[in-house]
C-alpha positions in Angstrom: 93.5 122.7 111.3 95.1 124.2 114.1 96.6 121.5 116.1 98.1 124.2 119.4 94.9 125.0 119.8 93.4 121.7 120.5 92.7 120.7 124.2 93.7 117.5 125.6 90.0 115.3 125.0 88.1 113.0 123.2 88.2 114.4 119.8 92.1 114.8 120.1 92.1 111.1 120.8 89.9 110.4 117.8 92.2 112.3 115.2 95.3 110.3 116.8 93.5 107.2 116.0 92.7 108.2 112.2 95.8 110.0 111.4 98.6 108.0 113.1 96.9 104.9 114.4 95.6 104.5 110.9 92.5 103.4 112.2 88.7 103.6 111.3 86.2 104.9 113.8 82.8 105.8 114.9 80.5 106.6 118.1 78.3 104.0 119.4 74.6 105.0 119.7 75.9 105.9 123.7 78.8 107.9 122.1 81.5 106.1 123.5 84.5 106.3 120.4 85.4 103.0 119.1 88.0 101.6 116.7 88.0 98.1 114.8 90.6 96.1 116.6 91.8 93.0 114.1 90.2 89.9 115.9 88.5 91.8 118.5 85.7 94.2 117.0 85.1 97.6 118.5 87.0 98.7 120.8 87.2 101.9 122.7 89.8 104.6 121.1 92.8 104.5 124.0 92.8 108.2 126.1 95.8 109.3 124.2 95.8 112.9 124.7 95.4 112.2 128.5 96.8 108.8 129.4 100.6 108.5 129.7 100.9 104.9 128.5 98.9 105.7 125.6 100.9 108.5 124.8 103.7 106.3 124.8 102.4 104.2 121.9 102.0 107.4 119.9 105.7 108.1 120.3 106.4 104.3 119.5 104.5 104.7 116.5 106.2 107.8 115.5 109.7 106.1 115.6 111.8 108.9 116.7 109.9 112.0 115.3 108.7 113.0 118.7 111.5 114.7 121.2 112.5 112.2 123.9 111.6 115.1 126.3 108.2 115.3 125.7 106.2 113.7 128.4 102.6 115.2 128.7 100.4 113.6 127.0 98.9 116.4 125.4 101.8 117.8 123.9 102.9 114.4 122.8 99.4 114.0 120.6 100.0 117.0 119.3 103.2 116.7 118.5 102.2 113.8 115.9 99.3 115.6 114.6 102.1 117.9 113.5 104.4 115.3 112.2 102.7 114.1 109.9 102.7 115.0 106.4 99.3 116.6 105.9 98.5 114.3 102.6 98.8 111.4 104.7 96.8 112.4 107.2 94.1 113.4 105.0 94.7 110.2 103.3 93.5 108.2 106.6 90.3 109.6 106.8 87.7 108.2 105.7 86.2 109.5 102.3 82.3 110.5 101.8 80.4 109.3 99.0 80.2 113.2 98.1 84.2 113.5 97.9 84.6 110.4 96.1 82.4 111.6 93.6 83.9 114.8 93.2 87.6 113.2 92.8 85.9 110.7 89.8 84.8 114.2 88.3 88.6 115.9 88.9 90.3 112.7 87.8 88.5 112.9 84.0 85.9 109.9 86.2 84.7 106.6 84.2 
């Protein structure tokens, strides 16, 4: 995926929420994005790619692998989308039944 060519939006702000949040998410039946917060159920998935403070988090998160010069919101998302070793962001998202079974079938599968 080609993370430059991603516009500051909703879907940005989901794949900062699986890849460096860590966190699982889904639409509501009105299509609002939500994450699981611990204690407090589902919650709506912070305007990262839009929202200065929540930019902010996303550089917190990234401990230093952001440049301190980076201010637009934008720009920060997408500087963590490409941060992030690509196995570990593919490792945050969540696995269909269909690739499961497929990686039993790799793996020799019990």
């Amino acid at each position: 995926m080609n993370y430059n060519q991603m516009t500051a939006g909703r879907d940005l702000d989901r794949l900062i929420a699986e890849k460096i949040m860590g966190w699982a998410t889904h639409r509501d039946w009105k299509g609002h994005l939500l994450y699981e917060a611990p204690g407090e159920g589902w919650t709506l998935i912070p305007e990262f790619s839009t929202d200065r403070s929540a930019a902010r988090a996303v550089k917190e998160i990234m401990g230093g692998k952001i440049s301190d010069h980076l201010t637009d919101p934008h720009h920060i998302c997408v500087a963590a989308l490409k941060a992030v070793p690509v196995a570990t962001a593919d490792a945050s998202v969540e696995k269909t039944p269909e690739k499961k079974e497929k990686e039993g079938k790799k793996g020799g599968g019990e």
